[in-house]
N, C-alpha and C positions, 0 to 999 in steps of 0.2 A: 531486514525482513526475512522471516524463515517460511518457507514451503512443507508441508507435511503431505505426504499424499496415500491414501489409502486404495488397495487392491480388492475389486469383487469380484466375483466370476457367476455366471448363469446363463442357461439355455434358453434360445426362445426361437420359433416361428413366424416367420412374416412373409409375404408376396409382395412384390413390385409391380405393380400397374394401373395404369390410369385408366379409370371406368370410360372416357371421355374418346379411348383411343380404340382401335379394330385389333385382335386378339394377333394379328400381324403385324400390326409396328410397336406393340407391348412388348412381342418378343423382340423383334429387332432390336428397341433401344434397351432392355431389360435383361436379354436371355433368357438361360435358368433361372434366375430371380425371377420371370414372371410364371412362371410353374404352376397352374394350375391347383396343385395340389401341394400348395405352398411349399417352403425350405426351413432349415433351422442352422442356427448357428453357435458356437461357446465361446459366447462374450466376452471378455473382460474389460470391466471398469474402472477406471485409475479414477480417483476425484482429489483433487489439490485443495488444502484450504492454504491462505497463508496468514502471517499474524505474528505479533511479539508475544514472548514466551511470557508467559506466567512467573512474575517471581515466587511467590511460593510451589508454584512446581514444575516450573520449568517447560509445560507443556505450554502451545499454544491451543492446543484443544485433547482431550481426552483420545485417545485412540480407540479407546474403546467405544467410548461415545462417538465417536465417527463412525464406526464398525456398526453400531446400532443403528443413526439415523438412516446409514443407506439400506442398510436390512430392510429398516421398516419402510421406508420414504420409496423404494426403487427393487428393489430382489423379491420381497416378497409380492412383489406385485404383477413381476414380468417372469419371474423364472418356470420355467415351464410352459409357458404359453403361447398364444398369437399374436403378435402382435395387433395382427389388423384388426381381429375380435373378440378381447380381453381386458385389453389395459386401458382401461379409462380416461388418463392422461392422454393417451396418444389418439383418442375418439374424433375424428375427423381430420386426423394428420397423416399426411402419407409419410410411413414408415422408413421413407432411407433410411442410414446410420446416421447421417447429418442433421434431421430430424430431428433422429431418437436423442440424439448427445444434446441437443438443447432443448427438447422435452423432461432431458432428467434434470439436467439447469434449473429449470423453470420447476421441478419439483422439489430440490434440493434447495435451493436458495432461500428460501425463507427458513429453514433450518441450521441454517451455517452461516449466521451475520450475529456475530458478538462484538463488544468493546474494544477485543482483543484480536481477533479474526476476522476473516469471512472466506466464502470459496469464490475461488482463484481459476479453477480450470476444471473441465472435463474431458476425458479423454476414453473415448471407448473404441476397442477394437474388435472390430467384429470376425476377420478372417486373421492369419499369421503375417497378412499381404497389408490388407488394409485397415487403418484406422482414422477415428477424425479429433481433434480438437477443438472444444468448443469454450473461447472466455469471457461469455457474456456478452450482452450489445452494451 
């Protein structure tokens, strides 16, 4: 089995807090993440596909084509924006990273299941601190 994983990067906006909770224990469990006037972050996204190689080309998927489906599938969708008031995908999910990593799952996954492949992982890191891995259910 071979792993390919490809790199994205993009900015985005989000707040942490629970409509359900007193703007005092938002902060408490949340911190800075529950900020008012939200936070932003510089992603990076690793997405793993894995899969046997292509005998005639040796690829188990296009790198380019991977480069594309997350462009379109995830970047151009999230980059620059809110999380909480933008991205369609995540429309009644609360925005953790842990979330967001299998909200992009759940976007990507019907685009990356071939004969020969499928994805394998996500992995998005939101600070230099922290990141989550997400492999499906």
């Amino acid at each position: 089995m071979i792993y390919l994983t490809r790199r994205e990067c993009f900015n985005a906006a989000h707040k942490l807090c629970n409509p359900n909770w007193s703007d005092e224990e938002n902060k408490r469990v949340f911190g800075k993440c529950a900020n008012e006037n939200w936070h932003g972050h510089n992603y990076e996204l690793f997405v793993t596909v894995k899969g046997t190689p292509d005998p005639n080309t040796g690829f188990i998927i296009n790198a380019v084509d991977l480069k594309n489906i997350i462009q379109t599938h995830i970047v151009e969708k999230v980059d620059h924006k809110n999380l909480n008031l933008d991205v369609p995908f995540l429309k009644d999910k609360f925005p953790s990273t842990e979330n967001f990593a299998k909200a992009i799952w759940e976007e990507l996954q019907p685009h990356l299941t071939a004969t020969n492949y499928q994805l394998h992982a996500i992995k998005l890191r939101e600070t230099e601190n922290i990141y989550v891995e997400y492999f499906g259910e």
